[in-house]
C-alpha positions as CSV (number, residue, x, y, z in Angstrom):
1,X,13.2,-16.5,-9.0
2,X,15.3,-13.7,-7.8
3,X,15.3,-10.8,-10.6
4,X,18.7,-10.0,-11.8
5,X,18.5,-7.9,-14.7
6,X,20.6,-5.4,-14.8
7,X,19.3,-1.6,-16.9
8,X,21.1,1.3,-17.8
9,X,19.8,4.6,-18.1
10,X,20.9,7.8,-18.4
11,X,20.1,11.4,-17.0
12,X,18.9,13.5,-19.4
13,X,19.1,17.5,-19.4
14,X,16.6,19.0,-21.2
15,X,17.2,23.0,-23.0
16,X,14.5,24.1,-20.1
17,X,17.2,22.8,-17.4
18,X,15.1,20.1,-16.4
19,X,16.5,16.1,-15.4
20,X,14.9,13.2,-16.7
21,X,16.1,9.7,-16.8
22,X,15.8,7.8,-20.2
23,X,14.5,4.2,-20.9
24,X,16.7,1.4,-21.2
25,X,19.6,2.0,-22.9
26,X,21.5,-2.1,-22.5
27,X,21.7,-3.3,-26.0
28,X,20.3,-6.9,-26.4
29,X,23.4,-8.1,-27.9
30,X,26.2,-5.3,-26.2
31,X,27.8,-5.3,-29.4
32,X,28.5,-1.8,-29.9
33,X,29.5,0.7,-33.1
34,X,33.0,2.5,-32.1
35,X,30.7,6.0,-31.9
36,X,28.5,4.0,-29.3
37,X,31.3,2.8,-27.7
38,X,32.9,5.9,-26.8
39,X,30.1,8.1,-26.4
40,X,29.9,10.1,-23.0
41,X,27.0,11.0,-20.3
42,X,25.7,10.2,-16.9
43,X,25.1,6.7,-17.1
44,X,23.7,5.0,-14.4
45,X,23.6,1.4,-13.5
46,X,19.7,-0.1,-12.3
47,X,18.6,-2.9,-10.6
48,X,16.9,-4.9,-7.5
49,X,19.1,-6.6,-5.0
50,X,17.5,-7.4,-1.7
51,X,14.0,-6.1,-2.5
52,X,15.1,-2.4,-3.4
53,X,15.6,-0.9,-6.3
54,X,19.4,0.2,-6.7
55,X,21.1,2.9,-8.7
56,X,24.6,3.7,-9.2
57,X,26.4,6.3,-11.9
58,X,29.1,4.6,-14.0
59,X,32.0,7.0,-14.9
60,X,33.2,6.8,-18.1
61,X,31.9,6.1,-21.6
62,X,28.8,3.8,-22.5
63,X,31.0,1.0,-23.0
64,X,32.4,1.3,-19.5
65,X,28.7,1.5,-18.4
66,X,28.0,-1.8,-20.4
67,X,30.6,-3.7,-18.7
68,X,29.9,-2.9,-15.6
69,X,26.1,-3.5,-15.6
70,X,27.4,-7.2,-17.3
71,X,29.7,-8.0,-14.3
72,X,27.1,-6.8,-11.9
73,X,24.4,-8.8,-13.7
74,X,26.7,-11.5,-13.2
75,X,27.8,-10.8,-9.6
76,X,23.3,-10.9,-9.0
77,X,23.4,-14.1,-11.1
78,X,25.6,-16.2,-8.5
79,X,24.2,-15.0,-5.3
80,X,21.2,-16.5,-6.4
81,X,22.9,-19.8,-6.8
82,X,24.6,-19.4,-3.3
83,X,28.0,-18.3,-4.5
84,X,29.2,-15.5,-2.9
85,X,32.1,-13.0,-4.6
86,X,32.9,-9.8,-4.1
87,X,30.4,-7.1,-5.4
88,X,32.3,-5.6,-8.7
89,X,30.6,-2.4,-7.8
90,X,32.1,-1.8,-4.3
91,X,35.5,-0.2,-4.0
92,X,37.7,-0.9,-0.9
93,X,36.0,2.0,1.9
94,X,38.3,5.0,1.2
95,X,38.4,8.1,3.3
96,X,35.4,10.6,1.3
97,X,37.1,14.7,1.2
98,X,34.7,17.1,2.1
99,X,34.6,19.0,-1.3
100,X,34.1,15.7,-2.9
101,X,30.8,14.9,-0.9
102,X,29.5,18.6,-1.8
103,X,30.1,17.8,-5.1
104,X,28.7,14.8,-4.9
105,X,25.6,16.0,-3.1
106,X,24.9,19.1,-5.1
107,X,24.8,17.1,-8.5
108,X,22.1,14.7,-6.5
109,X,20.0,17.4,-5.6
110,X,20.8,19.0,-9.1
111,X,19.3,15.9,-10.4
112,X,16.3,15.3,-8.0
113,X,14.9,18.4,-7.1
114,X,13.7,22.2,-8.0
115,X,16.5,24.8,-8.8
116,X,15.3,26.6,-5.3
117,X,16.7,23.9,-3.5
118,X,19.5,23.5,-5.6
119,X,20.2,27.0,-4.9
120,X,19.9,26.5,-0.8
121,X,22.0,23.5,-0.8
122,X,24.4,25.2,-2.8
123,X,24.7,28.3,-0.2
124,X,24.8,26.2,3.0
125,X,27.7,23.7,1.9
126,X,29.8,26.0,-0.2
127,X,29.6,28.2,3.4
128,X,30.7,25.1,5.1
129,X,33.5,24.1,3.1
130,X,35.1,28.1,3.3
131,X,34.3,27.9,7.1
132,X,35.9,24.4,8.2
133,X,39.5,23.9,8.7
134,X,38.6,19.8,8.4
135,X,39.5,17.6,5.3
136,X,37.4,14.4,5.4
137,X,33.7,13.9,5.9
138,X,34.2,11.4,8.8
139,X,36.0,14.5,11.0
140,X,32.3,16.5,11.2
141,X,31.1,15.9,14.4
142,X,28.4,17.3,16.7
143,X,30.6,19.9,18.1
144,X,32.0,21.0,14.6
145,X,28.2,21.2,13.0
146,X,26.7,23.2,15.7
147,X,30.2,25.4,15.8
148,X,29.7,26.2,12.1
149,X,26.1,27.1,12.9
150,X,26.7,29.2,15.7
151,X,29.0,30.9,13.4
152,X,26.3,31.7,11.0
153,X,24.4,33.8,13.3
154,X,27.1,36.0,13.8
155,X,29.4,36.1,10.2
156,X,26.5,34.1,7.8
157,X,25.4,37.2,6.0
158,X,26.9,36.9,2.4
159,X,24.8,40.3,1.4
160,X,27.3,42.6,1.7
161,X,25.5,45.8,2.5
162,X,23.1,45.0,5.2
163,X,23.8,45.8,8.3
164,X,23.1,42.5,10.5
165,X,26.3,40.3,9.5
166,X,24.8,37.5,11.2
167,X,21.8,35.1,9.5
168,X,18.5,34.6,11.4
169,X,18.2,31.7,13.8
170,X,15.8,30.1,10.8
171,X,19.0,30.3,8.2
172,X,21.4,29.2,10.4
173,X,19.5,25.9,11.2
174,X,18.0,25.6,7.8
175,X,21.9,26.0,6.5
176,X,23.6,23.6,9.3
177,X,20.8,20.8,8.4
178,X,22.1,21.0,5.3
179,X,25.5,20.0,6.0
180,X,24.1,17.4,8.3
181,X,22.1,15.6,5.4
182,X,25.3,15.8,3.4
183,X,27.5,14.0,6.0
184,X,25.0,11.3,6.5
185,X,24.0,10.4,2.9
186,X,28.0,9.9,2.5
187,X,28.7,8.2,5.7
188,X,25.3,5.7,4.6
189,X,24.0,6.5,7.9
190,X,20.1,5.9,8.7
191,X,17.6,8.3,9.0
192,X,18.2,10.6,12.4
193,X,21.7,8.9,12.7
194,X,23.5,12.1,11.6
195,X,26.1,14.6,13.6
196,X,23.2,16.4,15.2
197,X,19.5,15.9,15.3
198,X,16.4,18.1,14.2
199,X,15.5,18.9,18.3
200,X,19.0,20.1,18.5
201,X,17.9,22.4,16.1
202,X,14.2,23.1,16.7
203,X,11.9,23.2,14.1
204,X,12.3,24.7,10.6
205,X,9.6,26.9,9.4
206,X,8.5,27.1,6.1
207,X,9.4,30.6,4.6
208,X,7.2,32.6,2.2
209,X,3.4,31.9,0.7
210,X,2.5,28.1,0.8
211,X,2.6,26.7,-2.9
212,X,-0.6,24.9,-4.4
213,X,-2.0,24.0,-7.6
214,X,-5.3,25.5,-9.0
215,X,-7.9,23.2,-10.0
216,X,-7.5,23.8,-13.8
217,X,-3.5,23.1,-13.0
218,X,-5.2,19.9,-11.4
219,X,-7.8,19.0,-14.3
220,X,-4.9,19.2,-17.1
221,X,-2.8,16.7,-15.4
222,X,-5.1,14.3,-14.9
223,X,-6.5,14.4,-18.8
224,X,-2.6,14.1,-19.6
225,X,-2.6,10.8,-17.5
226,X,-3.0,7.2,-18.5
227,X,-6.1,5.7,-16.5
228,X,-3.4,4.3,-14.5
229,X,-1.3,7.1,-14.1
230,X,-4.4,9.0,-12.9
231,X,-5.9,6.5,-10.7
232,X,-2.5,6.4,-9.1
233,X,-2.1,10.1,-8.3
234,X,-5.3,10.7,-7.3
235,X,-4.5,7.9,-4.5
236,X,-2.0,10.3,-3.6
237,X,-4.2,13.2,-3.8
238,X,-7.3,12.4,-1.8
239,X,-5.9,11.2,1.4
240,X,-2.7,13.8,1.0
241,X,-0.1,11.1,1.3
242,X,3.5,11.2,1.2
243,X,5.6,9.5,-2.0
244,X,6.8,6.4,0.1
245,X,3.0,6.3,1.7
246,X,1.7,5.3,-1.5
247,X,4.1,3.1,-3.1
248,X,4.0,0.8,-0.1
249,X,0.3,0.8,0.1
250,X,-0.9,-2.5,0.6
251,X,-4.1,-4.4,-0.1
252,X,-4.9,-5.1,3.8
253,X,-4.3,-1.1,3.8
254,X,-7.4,-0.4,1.9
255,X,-10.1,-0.6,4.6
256,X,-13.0,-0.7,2.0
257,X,-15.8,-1.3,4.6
258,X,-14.6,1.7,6.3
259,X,-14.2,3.8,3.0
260,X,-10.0,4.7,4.5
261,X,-6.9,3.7,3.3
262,X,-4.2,3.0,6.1
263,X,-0.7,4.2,6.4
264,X,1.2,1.5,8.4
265,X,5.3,0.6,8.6
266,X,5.7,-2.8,7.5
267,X,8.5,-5.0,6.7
268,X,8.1,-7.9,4.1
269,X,9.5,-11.3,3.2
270,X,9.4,-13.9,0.5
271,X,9.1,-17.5,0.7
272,X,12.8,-18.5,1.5
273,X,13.5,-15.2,4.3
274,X,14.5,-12.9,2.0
275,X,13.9,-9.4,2.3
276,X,11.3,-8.2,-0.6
277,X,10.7,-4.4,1.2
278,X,10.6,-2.5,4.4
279,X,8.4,0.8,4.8
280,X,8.8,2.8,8.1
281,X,6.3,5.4,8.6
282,X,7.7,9.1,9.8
283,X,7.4,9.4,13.3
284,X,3.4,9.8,14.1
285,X,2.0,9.8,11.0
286,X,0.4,6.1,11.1
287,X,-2.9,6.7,10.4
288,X,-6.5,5.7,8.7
289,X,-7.1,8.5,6.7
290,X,-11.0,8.8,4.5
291,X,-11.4,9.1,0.9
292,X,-14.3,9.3,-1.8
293,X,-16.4,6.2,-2.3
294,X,-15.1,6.7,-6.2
295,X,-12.0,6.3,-5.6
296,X,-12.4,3.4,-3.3
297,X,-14.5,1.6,-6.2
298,X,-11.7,2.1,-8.8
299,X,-9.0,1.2,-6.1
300,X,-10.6,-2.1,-5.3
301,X,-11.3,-2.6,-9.0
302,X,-7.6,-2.4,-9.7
303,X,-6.6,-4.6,-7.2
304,X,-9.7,-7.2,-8.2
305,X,-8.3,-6.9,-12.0
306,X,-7.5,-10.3,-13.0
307,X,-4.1,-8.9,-14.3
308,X,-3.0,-7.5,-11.6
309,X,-0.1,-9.0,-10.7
310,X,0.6,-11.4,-7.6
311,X,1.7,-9.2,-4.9
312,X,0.4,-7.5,-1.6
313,X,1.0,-4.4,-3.0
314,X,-2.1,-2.2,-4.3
315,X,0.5,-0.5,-7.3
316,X,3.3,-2.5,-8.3
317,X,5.8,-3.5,-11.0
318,X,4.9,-6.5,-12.7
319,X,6.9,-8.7,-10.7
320,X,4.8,-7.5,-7.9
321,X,7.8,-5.0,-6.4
322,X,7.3,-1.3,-5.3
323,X,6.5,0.4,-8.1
324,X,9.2,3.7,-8.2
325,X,9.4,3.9,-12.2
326,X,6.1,6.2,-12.4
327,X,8.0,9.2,-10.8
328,X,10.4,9.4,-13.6
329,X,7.4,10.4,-16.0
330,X,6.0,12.8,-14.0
331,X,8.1,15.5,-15.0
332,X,6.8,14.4,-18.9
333,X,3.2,14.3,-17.7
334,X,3.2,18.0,-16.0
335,X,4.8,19.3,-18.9
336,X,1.9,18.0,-21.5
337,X,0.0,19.8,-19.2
338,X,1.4,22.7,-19.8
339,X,2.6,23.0,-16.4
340,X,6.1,24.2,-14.7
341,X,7.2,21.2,-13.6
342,X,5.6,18.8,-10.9
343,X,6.2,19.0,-7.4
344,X,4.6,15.8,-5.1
345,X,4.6,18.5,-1.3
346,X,3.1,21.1,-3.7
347,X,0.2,18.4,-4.8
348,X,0.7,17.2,-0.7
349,X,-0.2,21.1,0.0
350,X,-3.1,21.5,-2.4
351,X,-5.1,19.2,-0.3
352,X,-4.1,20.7,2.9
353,X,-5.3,23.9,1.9
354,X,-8.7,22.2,0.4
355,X,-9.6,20.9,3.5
356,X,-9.2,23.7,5.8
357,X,-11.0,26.0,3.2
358,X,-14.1,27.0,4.2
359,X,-17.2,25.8,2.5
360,X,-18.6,28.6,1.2
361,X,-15.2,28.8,-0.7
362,X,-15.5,25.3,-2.0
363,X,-13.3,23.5,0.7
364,X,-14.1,21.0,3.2
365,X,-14.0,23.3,6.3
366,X,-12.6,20.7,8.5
367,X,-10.6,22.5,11.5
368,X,-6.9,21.9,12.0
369,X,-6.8,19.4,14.7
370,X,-8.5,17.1,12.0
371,X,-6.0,18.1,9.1
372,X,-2.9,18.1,11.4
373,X,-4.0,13.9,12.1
374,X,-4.9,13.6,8.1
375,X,-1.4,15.1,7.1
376,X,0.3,12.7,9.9
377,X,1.8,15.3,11.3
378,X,2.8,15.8,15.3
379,X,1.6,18.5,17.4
380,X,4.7,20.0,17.0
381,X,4.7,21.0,13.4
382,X,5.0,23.8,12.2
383,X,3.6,23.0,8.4
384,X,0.1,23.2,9.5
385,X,0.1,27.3,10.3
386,X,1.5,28.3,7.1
387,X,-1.4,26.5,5.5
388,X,-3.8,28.3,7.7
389,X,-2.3,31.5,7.1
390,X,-3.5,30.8,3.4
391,X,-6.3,30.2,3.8
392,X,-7.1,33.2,6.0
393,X,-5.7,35.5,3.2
394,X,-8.0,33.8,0.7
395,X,-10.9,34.7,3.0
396,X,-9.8,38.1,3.5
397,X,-9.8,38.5,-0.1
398,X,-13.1,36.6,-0.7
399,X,-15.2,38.9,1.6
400,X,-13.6,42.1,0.0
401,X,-14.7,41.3,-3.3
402,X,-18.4,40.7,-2.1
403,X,-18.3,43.5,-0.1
404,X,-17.5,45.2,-3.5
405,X,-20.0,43.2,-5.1
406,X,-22.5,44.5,-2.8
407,X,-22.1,48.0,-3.1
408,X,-22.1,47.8,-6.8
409,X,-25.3,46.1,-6.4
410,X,-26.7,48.9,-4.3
411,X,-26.0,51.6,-6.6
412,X,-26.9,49.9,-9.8
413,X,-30.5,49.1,-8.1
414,X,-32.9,51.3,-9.6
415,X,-35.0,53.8,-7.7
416,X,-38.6,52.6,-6.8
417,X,-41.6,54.3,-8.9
418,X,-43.4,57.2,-6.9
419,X,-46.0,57.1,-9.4
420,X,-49.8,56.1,-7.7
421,X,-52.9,55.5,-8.4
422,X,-55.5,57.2,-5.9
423,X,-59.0,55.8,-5.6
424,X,-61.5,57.5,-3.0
425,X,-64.3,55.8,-2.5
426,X,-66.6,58.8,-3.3
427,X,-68.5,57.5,-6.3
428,X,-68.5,60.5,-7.5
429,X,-64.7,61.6,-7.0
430,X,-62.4,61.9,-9.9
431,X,-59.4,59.2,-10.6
432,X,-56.1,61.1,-10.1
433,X,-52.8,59.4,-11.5
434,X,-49.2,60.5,-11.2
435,X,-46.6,61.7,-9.0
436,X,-48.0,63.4,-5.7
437,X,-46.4,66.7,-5.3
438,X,-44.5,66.8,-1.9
């Protein structure tokens, strides 16, 4: 039976500046008190409509917010039955301004990700929209995009007094990607689909010292985990997989003879044709990648759990659908933890740099041909090097300080005794002891 519940939740600032989505917020009988009624906040519809899980911000009050989710629960309600009617949540298509998309795009990445980006995303599209002389999303094309760029190497600078006006080849691309993501989240184009591509633009490198955790960082947010919650994020910590790579992990992707788990694209129906969930893997990065036989055994003990429910999915909902709802406690879990927030490439990174650490470090020592083809990555990328780089800092450092400890040692050994004992074999000699004069 085809779920068509309808939630509401709502996106929650905290006093730290941090987003969090509440729990379900639909009353059971949508009666509502006048102060209910009118009260205000980002309210956002929730629900599952052709094997996905949908979200959609209601503007207005939580009465508004209540309505809608009722038509929409109603609109789910008769496409099961084979009546088709217009979607209550789709507007006639209407022509998108550019300063409404940045808006639109810099509260989504507001919402989703760490103020750093915020603050790039920010930079790069309030640029564009002073730049372009253009009115409407649909008019950026791949003449305009790499115009504006090319632009940025010469006039990009906003740093008044430095001399080079221009920005980098790095921040230009960096900034003009940007833009491009914006223009194709609007538009609802696919992945790669946008104005320009990432060849046209070569590759981005990552700039500054690659962020990991530390193994106490590590311990403290596993202790503040359910044994669910930790079993699932240590899945996505030994093998170093990406978000999507682990919530469409499937049974038949746990190669349990072979102690690997597989990352495979996959598309899925149910019974009557319907589409229950598509996975496409990033370009190259299919792969069979090893993990501890632990982990295997508590893997294939979850799935063997006689409440698991019905699904080829290794972690699911409990009506056997990807399972996305752990990643809005995350934030909750890292902060029990006493941690600044939680970042999955940071976690990603942590077991990069692991495995190219040497052994006598505590790492695995594997080279980087063999992390590059764990990570997924092509030989291309440019990820790999900064984690290298490091690492080689770490053993820089690590054979000062025993170079230090050695000459500490050295002095603080204590001269050896030049007292003897001198026997002659003349039975009739004296025994001397003491320090021979020299």
């Amino acid at each position: 039976m085809a779920n068509t519940t309808v939630g509401i939740r709502e996106r929650i600032k905290s006093p730290e500046g941090r987003w969090s989505w509440s729990c379900n917020l639909r009353p059971s009988d949508e009666k509502l008190a006048p102060s209910e009624a009118e009260r205000t906040g980002k309210f956002y519809l929730v629900w599952t409509e052709g094997g996905k899980k949908r979200e959609q911000r209601v503007k207005g009050n939580f009465e508004a917010a209540v309505k809608a989710a009722r038509a929409k629960e109603r609109h789910l309600e008769d496409s099961a039955d084979g009546f088709e009617r217009p979607d209550p949540l789709k507007k006639k298509a209407e022509r998108v301004t550019i300063a409404d998309a940045i808006e639109r795009r810099l509260h989504s990445v507001e919402v989703t990700f760490e103020p750093d980006t915020l603050k790039s995303h920010r930079q790069a599209l309030r640029q564009f929209e002073k730049w372009t002389t253009r009115r409407f999303v649909d008019e950026i094309d791949h003449d305009h995009l790499m115009e504006f760029r090319n632009w940025l190497m010469k006039h990009g600078n906003e740093h008044r007094f430095i001399k080079n006006p221009g920005n980098d080849k790095r921040t230009s691309n960096r900034k003009a990607s940007h833009v491009n993501q914006m223009v194709r989240i609007t538009l609802g184009l696919p992945e790669g689909k946008g104005p320009i591509t990432k060849s046209e633009l070569g590759k981005i490198r990552r700039v500054g010292p690659v962020k990991i955790y530390s193994n106490a960082q590590k311990e403290s947010f596993y202790k503040n985990c359910d044994p669910y919650e930790e079993l699932r994020f240590k899945t996505l910590y030994e093998p170093a997989f990406r978000k999507k790579e682990l919530v469409y992990l499937e049974k038949e992707d746990v190669l349990r003879d072979r102690q690997m788990l597989r990352v495979k694209s996959k598309t899925r129906y149910d019974e009557n044709g319907n589409l229950l969930y598509k996975f496409k893997a990033k370009a190259n990065s299919e792969r069979e990648v090893p993990i501890s036989k632990e982990l295997m055994d508590r893997i294939v003990a979850h799935m063997n759990d006689p409440a698991h429910p019905n699904s080829r999915l290794v972690f699911c909902t409990n009506t056997g659908r990807p399972d996305t709802h752990l990643w809005d406690k995350i934030q909750t879990i890292a902060k029990r933890a006493g941690m600044d927030g939680f970042d999955v490439k940071t976690f990603r990174a942590t077991r990069a740099t692991e495995w190219l650490r040497p052994k006598w470090l505590g790492g695995c020592g594997y080279d980087v041909p063999t992390v590059r083809n764990l990570l997924g990555h092509d030989e291309e990328s440019e990820s790999i090097w900064s984690y290298v780089s490091s690492i080689e800092k770490e053993v820089l450092i690590a054979e000062m300080n025993k170079k230090d400890d050695e000459q500490k040692s050295a002095t603080s050994k204590p001269a050896a005794s030049m007292s003897a004992r001198v026997i002659l074999n003349d039975t009739d000699a004296v025994v001397v002891t003491g320090t021979p004069s020299l």
